[in-house]
C-alpha positions in Angstrom: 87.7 139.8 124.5 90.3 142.5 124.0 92.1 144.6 121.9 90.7 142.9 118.1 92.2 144.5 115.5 89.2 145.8 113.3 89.1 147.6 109.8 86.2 150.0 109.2 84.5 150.1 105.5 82.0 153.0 105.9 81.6 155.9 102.7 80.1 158.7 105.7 83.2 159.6 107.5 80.9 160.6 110.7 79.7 157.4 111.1 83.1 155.6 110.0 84.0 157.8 113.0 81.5 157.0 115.4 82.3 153.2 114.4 85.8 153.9 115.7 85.2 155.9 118.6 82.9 152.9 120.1 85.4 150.5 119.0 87.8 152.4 121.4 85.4 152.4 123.8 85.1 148.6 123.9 88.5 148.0 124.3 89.1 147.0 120.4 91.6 148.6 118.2 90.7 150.0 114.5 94.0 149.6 112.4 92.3 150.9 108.8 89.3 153.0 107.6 88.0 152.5 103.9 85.4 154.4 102.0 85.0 152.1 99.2 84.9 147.9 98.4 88.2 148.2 96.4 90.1 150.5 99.3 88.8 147.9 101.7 90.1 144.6 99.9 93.7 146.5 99.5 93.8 147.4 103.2 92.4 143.8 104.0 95.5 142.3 102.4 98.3 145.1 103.9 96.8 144.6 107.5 95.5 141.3 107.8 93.1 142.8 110.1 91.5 140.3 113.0 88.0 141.9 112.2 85.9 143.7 109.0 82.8 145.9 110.0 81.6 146.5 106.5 78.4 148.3 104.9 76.7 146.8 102.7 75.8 149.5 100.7 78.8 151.6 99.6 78.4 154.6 97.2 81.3 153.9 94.7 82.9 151.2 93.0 82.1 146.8 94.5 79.6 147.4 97.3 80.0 146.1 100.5 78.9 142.0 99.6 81.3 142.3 96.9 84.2 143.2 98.4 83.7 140.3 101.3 83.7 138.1 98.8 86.6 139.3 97.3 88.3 138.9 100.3 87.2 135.8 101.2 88.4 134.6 98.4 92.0 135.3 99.8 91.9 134.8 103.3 89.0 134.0 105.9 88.1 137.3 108.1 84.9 137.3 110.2 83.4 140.4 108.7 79.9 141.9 110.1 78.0 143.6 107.5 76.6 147.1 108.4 73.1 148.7 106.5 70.4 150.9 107.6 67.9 149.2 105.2 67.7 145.8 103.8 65.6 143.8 101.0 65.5 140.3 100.7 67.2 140.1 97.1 70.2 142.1 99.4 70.2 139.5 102.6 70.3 136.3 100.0 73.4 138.2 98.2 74.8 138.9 101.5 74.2 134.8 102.5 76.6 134.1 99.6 79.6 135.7 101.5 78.7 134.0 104.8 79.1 137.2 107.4 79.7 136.9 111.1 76.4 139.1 111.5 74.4 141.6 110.9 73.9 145.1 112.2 71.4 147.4 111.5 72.8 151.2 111.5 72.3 153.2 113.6 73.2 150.8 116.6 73.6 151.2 120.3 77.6 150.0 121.8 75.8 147.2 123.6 74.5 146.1 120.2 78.1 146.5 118.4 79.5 144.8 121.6 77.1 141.8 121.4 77.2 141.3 117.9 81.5 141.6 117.7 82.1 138.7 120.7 79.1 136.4 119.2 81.2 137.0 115.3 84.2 136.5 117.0 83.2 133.5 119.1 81.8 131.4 115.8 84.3 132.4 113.9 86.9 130.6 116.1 84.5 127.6 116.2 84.3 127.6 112.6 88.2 127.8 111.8 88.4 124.5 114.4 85.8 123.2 112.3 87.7 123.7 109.1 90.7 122.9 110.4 89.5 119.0 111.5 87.8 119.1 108.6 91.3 119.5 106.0 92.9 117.3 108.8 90.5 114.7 108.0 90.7 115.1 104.7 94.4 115.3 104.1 94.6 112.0 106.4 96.7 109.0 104.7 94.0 106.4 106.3 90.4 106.1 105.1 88.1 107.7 107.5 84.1 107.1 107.5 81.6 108.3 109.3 78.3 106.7 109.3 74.7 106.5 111.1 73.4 104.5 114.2 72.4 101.6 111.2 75.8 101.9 109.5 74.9 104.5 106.8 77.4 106.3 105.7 77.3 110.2 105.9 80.7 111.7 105.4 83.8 110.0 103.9 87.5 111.2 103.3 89.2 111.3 100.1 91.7 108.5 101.2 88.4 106.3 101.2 87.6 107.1 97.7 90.6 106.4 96.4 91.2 103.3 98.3 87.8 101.8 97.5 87.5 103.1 94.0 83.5 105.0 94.7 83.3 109.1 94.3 81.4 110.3 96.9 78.3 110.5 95.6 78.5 106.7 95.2 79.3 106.1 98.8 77.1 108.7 100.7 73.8 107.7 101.7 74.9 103.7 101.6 76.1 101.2 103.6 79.5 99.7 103.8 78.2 96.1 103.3 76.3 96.9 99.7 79.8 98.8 98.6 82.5 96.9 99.9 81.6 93.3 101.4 83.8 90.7 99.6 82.3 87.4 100.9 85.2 86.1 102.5 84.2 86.2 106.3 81.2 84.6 107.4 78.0 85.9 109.1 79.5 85.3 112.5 82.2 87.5 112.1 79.9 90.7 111.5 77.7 90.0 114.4 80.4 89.8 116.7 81.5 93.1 115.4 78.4 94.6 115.6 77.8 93.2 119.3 80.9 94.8 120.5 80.1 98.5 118.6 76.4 98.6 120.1 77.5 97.6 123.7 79.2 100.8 123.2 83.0 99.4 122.9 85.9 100.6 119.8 86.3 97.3 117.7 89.3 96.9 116.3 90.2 93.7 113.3 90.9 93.1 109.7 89.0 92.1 107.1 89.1 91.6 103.3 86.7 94.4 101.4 85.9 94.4 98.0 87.1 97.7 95.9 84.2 99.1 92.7 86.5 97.3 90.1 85.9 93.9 92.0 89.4 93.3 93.2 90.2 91.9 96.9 92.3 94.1 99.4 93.1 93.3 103.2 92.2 96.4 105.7 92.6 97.2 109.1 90.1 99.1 110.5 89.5 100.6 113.8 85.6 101.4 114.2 84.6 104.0 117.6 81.1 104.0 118.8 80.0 108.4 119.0 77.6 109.2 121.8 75.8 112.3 122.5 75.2 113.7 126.2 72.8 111.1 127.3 75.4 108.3 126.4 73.6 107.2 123.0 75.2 105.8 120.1 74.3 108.5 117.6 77.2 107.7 114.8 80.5 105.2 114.2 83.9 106.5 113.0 85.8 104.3 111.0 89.9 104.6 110.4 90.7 102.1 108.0 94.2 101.5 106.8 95.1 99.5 103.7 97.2 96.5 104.6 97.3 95.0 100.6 101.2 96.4 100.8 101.9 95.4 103.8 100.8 91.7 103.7 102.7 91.5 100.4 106.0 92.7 102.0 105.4 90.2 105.0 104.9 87.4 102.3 107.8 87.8 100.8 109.6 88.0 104.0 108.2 84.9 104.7 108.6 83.2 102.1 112.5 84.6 101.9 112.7 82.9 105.3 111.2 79.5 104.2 113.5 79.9 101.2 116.2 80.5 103.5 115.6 77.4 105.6 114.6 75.3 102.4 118.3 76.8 100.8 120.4 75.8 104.2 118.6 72.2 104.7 119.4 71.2 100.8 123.0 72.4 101.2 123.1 70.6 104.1 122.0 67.6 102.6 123.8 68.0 98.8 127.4 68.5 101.5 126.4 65.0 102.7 125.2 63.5 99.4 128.2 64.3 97.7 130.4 62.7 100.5 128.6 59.6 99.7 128.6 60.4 95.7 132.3 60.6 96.2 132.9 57.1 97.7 130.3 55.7 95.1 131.7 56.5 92.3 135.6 56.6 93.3 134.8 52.9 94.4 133.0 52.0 91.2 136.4 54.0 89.0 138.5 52.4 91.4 136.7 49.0 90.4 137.2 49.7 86.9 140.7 50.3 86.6 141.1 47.1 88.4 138.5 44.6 86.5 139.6 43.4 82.6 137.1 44.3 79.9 135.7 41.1 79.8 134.9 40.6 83.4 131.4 39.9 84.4 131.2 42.8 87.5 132.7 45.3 84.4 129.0 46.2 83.5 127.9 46.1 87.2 130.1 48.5 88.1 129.7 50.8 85.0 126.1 51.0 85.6 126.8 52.1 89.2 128.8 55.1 87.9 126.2 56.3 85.3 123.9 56.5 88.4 126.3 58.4 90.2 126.9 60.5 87.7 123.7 61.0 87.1 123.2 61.7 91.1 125.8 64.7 90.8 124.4 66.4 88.5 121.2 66.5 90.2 123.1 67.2 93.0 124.8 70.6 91.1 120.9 71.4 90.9 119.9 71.4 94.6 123.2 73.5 95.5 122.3 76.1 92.9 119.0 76.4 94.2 120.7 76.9 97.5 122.8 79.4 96.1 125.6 77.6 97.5 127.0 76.3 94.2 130.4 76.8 93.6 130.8 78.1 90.1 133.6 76.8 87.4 132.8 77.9 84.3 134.4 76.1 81.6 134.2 76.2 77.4 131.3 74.3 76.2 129.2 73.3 73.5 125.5 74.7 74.5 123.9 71.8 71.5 125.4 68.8 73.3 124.0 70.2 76.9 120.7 71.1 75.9 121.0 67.8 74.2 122.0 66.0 77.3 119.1 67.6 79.1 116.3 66.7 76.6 115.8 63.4 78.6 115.6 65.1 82.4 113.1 67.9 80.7 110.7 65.7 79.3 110.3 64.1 82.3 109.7 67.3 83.8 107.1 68.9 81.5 105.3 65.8 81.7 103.5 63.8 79.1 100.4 66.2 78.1 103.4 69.0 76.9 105.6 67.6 73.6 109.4 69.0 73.9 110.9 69.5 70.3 115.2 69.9 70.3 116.3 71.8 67.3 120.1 73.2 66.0 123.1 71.9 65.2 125.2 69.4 66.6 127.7 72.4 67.4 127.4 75.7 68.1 130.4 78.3 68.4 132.0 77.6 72.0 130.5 80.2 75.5 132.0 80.3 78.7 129.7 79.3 81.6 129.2 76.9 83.9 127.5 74.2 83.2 125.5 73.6 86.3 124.5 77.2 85.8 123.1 76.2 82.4 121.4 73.7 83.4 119.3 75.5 86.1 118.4 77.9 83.6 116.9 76.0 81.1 115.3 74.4 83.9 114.1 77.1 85.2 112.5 77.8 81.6 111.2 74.5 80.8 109.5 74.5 84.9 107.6 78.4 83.8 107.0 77.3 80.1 104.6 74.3 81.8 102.8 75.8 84.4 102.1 78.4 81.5 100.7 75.1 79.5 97.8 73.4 82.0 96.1 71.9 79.4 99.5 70.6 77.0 101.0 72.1 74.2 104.6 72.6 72.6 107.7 73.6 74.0 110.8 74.2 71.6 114.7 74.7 72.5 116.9 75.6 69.9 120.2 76.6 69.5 121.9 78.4 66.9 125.0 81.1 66.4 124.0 84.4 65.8 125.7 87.7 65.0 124.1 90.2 66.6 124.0 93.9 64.9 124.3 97.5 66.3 120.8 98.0 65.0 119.8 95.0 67.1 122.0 95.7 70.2 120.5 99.2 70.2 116.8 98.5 70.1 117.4 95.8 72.8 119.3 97.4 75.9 121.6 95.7 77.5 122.5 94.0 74.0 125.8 94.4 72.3 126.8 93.6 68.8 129.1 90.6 68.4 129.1 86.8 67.5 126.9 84.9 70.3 125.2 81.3 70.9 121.5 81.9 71.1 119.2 79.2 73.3 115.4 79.7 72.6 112.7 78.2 74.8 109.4 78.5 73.6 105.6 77.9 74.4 102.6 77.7 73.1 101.1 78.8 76.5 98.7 81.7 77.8 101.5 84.2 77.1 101.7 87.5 79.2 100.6 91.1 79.3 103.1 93.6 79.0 102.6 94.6 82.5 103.7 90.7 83.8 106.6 91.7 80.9 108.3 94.3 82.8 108.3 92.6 86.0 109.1 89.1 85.2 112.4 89.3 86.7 112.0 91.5 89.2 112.5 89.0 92.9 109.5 87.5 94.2 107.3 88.7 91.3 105.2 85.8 90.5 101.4 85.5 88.7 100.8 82.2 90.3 98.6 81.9 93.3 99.9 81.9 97.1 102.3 78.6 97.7 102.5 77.8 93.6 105.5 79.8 92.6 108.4 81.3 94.2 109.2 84.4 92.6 112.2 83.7 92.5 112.6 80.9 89.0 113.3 83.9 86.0 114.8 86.3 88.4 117.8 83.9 88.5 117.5 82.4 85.3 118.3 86.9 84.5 121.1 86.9 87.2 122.8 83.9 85.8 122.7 84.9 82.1 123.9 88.5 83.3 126.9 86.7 85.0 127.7 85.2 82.0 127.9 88.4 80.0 124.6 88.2 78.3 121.1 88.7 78.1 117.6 87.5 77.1 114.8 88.7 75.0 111.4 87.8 75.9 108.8 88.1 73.4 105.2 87.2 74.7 101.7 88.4 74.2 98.3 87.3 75.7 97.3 84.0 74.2 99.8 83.6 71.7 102.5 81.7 74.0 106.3 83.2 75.4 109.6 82.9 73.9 112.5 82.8 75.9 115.8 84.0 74.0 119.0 84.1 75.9 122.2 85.2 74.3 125.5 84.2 75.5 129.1 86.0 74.0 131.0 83.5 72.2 134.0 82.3 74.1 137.2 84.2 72.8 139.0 80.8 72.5 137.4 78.3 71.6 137.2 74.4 71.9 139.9 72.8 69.3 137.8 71.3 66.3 140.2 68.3 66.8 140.3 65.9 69.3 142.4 66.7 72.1 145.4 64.2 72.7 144.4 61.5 75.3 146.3 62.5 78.5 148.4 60.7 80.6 147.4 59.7 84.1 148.8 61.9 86.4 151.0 59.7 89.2 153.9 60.6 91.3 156.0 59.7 94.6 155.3 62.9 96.8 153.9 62.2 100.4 150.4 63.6 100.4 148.0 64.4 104.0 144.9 63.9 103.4 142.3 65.4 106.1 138.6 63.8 105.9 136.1 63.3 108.6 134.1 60.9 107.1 135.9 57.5 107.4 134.6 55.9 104.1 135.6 58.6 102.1 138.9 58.8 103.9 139.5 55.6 102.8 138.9 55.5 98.8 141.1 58.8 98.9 143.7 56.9 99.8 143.0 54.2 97.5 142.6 56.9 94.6 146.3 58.6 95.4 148.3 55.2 96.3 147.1 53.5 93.2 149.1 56.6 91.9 152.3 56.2 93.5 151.6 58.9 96.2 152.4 58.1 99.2 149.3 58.8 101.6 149.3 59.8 105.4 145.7 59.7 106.7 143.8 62.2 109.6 140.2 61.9 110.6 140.5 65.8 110.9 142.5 69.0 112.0 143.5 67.9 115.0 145.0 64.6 114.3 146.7 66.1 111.3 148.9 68.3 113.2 149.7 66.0 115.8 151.0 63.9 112.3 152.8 67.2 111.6 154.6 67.6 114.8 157.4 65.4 113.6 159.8 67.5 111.8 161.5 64.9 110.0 158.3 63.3 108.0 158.0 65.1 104.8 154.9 66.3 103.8 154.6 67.9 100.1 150.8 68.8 100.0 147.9 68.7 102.2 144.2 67.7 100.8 141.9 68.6 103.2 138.0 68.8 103.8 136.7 72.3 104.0 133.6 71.5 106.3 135.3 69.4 109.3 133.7 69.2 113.1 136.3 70.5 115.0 138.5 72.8 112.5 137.9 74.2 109.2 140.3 72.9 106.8 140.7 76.7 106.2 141.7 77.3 109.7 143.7 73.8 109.5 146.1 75.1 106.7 146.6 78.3 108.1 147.9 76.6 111.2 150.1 74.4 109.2 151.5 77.4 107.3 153.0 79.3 110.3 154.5 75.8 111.5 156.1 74.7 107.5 155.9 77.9 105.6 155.7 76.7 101.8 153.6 74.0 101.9 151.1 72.6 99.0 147.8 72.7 99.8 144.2 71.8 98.3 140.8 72.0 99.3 137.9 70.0 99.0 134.4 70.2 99.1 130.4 70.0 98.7 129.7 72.6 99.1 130.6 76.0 101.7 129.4 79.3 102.5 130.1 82.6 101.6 132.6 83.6 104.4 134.3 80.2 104.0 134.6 80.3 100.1 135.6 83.7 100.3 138.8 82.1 102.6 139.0 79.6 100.1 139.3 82.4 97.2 143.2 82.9 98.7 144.2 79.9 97.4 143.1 80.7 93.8 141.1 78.6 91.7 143.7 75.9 91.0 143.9 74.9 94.9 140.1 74.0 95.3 138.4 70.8 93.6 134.5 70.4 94.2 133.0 67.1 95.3 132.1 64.6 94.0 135.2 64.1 92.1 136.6 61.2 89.9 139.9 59.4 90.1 141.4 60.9 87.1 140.5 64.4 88.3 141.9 64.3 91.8 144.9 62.4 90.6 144.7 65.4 87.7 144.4 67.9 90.6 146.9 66.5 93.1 149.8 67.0 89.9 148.7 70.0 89.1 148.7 71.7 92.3 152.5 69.8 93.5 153.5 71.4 90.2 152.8 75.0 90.8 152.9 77.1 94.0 152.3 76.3 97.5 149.8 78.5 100.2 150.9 82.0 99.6 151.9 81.7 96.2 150.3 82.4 92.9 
């Protein structure tokens, strides 16, 4: 040990230079001399000296146990006290400022020698110990360290805060009386305790129980401590809170099931509506033809309402896959919400009375009515599972003009003329905490595999799509109200009744592109009964080959988006490089993003959704010979 860097605090300047002169001697190096406590806590702080040889009893000023404290109280030096003569009421002062030793003037080199390595030797032990010690402390993970029998001694302050006990709570118990939950059996202790006493690190999760009685998942990595003879003398325990984490994996999880539930009911609505389509062309087609007082008239009528009814429900499983395609159009909210009252009651069940109140019109929004639909579904499905034992749930519509006072108090609100829809419970109502994240994704108060998370947050995305918003007003016990305010629509529905149109026919040569072979069909049954004359594919390939021929005339291709070998995306950009100019329109289910983005090109007027009707692809077909062709518009 060479070359410390010492200060001197000694009043007698012979001795302070003795001090020095054995210092030399050792090898050491004396950077400072001080005469008085205040001198030496100035030169303490300017030199940052390695060590302090200080006497206790200085003549002037803070005596020698003062000044170490005052220095201590900036920075940890090893410091040695110095005194020719000592009293016990001096040694239990002296205690307070926890020297490095003690020398008792006057002292031989060997002495000075001893007592400097033995200072500076625990003082480096004790800075490794303090500096484990903040480690330990300033650790994210809970750390514990008990007894052979599992009684705690020493905990970190991550523990504390993770299982809600100060430390005087936890010190001097065992884990079991402060944090056992109840949820694993007996079993699953022994085994643990098996592996620590045979001497092995065991390493699991388990659920503890936190002061305030709530549940949280750790993972905890326990390590047997032996002393030299190989005993167990104490365990170290690392836990690590996994509540986050198994909330994050969750809701990936359940994001994925979502994900697999959202592909398989597109899937299936693409399919359904192919079917849907045939239905209830076959059962139009079957109309037109049959006079009004023909026996099958009634048959066929009540095949159609089915159908009709089978879309809609349809519209509902494609917007819970996300997949919808979106038209919105000018309506009357009172006649949907009317139109719904029948498909909500039997959702809310009997035990839960559904009251409809407003007008029989409200001032016209824009949005689409599928859209709608799943939103005050969406309500009506969180409005019962907040009744469990019955109650009443209200809709009503009304027209509303909103104020600035109103707009401003309610963010993202504007003033204006809107159509309000209310839904409204008389359930358990929420705390303002479930408030503020009722729309947040994947928020959800109901227990693991009841709710989604998923319901209000787009019920909120919908509304916002549709340029408004909704007010929620709910306390505990004292029920939820649900208001959603949609902008007016800047033109309105006529008050009158429109003219009755004219079917749409004509004599232009139409392609028509399906895969499936019944649908195939009734399309061409739909446009021929038109006057169009019809050229049939079974899909991409086949329609080109039909295209090949440069004298056959071909004013518009109506194709299937989703086909086996070819998109009809694909399909029509093939058919564009070979006859520039030609009419085009899509069909479909349902599609993707990438394909409905393709689709997009085309505009809005070249795509009609599935199922459709015979007046409305007939209604389509005109529309679309009448304007422009692929690239225009």
């Amino acid at each position: 040990m060479t070359g410390i860097e010492t200060l001197i605090v000694e009043d007698e300047l012979i001795i302070a230079r003795d001090i020095e002169r054995q210092l030399v001697a050792l090898g050491h190096r004396p950077v400072g001399m001080a005469t008085s406590g205040e001198e030496a806590v100035a030169l303490a702080a300017a030199l940052q000296p390695q060590l302090v040889l200080m006497d206790i009893h200085l003549s002037a000023g803070m005596d020698g146990i003062e000044a170490a404290l005052a220095m201590r109280a900036r920075t940890i030096i090893p410091i040695i006290f110095l005194t020719a003569y000592t009293t016990e009421d001096v040694i239990a002062r002296a205690a307070l400022a926890e020297p490095a030793g003690y020398l008792v003037k006057p002292f031989e080199p060997v002495a000075l020698r001893t007592t400097i390595e033995i200072a500076m030797y625990n003082h480096g032990l004790a800075s490794q110990v303090r500096l484990q010690s903040a480690a330990l402390d300033a650790a994210a993970n809970a750390i514990v360290i008990t007894d052979r029998n599992g009684v705690l001694q020493w905990v970190n302050p991550a523990f504390l805060q993770m299982s809600g006990y100060s430390a005087s709570e936890a010190i001097g118990k065992n884990p079991r009386d402060l944090l056992r939950s109840g949820v694993h059996p007996r079993e699953f202790y022994q085994h643990m305790w098996l592996t620590l006493l045979a001497g092995k690190a065991w390493e699991g999760e388990l659920t503890n129980r936190r002061k305030d009685g709530t549940q949280y998942v750790e993972g905890q990595t326990i390590t047997p401590v032996k002393n030299g003879a190989g005993e167990i003398t104490n365990f170290i325990a690392i836990k690590r809170d996994l509540t986050e984490r198994r909330r994050l994996q969750a809701q990936f999880l359940h994001a994925q099931k979502m994900e697999v539930v959202g592909r398989l009911a597109g899937g299936v609505a693409h399919d359904f509506n192919n079917l849907l389509t045939v239905i209830n062309g076959t059962a139009d087609l079957a109309l037109m033809d049959l006079p009004d007082d023909h026996p099958l008239r009634q048959e066929f009528a009540h095949i159609k309402d089915a159908g009709d009814l089978a879309a809609r429900l349809t519209r509902q499983l494609l917007s819970f896959s996300r997949k919808q395609i979106v038209n919105p159009v000018v309506v009357n909210l009172s006649d949907n919400v009317n139109h719904m009252a029948g498909m909500l009651r039997r959702l809310i069940g009997e035990d839960i009375e559904l009251t409809v109140v407003g007008p029989a019109k409200v001032d016209p929004v824009l949005i689409d009515p599928g859209q709608f639909e799943q939103v005050l579904l969406n309500l009506a499905v969180n409005a019962r599972d907040a009744m469990p034992q019955g109650g009443v749930l209200t809709v009503e519509t009304s027209n509303v003009n909103v104020d600035a006072g109103f707009a401003a108090a309610h963010p993202p609100a504007v003033a204006g003329a809107h159509v309000m829809v209310s839904v409204t419970d008389t359930g358990v109502g929420m705390t303002a905490e479930v408030r503020r994240q009722m729309f947040d994704p994947f928020f959800t108060t109901k227990e693991l595999g009841r709710g989604t998370g998923l319901g209000l947050a787009t019920v909120d995305g919908i509304v916002k799509q549709a340029g408004g918003w909704i007010v929620v007003e709910s306390e505990p016990g004292k029920g939820a109200s649900f208001r959603v305010f949609l902008p007016t629509a800047a033109h309105g529905a006529p008050d009158v009744a429109p003219a009755v149109p004219q079917p749409a026919r004509g004599t232009e040569t139409i392609l028509v592109v399906e895969d499936e072979d019944g649908l195939r069909q009734v399309v061409t049954r739909m446009l021929r009964g038109a006057g169009f004359t019809v050229i049939a594919a079974n899909g991409a390939k086949q329609a080109l080959a039909l295209l090949e021929s440069p004298q056959d005339q071909v004013h518009l291709v109506f194709t299937d988006v989703v086909m086996p070998d070819m998109s009809g995306v694909d399909l029509v950009t093939a058919i564009a490089a070979a006859r520039p100019g030609i009419k085009v329109l899509f069909a479909s289910g349902y599609t993707d993003d990438a394909t409905m983005g393709q689709v997009a090109l085309a505009r809005a007027r070249n795509f009609i959704a599935k199922p459709y009707t015979v007046a409305g692809l007939r209604k389509k077909i005109r529309e679309v010979l009448d304007a422009g062709g692929i690239g225009d518009g």
